[in-house]
C-alpha positions as CSV (number, residue, x, y, z in Angstrom):
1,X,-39.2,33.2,-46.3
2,X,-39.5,29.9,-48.7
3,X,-36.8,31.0,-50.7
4,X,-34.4,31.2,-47.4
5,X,-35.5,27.9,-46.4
6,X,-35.0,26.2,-50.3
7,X,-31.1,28.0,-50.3
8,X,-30.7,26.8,-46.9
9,X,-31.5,22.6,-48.2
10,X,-29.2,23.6,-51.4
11,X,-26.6,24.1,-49.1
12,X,-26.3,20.4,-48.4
13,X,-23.8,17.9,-49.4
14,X,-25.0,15.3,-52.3
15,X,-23.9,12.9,-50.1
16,X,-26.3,13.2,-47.5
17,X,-29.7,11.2,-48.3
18,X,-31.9,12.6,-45.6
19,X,-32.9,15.6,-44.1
20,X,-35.2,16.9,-41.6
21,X,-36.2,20.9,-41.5
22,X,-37.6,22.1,-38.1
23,X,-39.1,25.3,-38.1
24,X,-41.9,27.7,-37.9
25,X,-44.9,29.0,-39.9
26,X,-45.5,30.7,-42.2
27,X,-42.0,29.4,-43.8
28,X,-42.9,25.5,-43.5
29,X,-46.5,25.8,-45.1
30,X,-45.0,27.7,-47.8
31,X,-41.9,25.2,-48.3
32,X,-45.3,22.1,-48.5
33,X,-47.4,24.8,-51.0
34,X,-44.7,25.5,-53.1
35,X,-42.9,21.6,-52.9
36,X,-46.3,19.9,-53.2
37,X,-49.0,22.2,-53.4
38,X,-50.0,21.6,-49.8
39,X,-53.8,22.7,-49.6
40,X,-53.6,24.1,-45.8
41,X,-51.9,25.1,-43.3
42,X,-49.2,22.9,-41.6
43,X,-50.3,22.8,-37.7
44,X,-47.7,22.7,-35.0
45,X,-46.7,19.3,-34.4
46,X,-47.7,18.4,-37.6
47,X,-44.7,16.1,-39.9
48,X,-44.8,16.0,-44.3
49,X,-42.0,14.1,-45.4
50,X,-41.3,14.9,-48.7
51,X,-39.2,13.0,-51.5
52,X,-37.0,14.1,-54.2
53,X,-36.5,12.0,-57.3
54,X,-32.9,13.9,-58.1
55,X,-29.4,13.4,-57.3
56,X,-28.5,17.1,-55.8
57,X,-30.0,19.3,-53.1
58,X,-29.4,22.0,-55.7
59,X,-32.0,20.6,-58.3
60,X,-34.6,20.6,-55.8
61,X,-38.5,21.9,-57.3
62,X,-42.0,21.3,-57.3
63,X,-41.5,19.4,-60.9
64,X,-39.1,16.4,-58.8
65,X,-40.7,16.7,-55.3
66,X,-43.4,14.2,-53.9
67,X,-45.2,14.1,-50.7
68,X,-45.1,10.7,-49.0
69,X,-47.2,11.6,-45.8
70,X,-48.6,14.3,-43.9
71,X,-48.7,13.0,-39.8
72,X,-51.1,15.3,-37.9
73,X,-50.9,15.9,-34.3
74,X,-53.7,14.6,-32.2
């Protein structure tokens, strides 16, 4: 399922700067393991925004990708 969800954000134009994914588990927890080597499971509710230092959705990987926060629900 991660590798749908990866092809989906290369899809994206280069001009767009921000994106947010909604979805479900197990797909988002293994988009923040394989991103940023998230630890556990993402709850529902729960928000990572992640940052890429590149300049195309296409070069997206764990080697340019950096977890800014994690917000948990309460």
């Amino acid at each position: 399922f991660v590798n749908e969800v990866i092809e989906s954000i290369t899809y994206t134009f280069d001009d767009v700067n921000t994106l947010m994914i909604v979805g479900h588990n197990p797909s988002l927890t293994a988009l923040g393991v394989s991103l940023v080597g998230l630890k556990e499971k993402i709850l529902m509710g729960e928000v990572l925004k992640i940052e890429f230092d590149c300049n195309s959705w296409t070069s997206i990987d764990i080697s340019n990708a950096k977890l800014i926060y994690q917000i948990k629900p309460d």
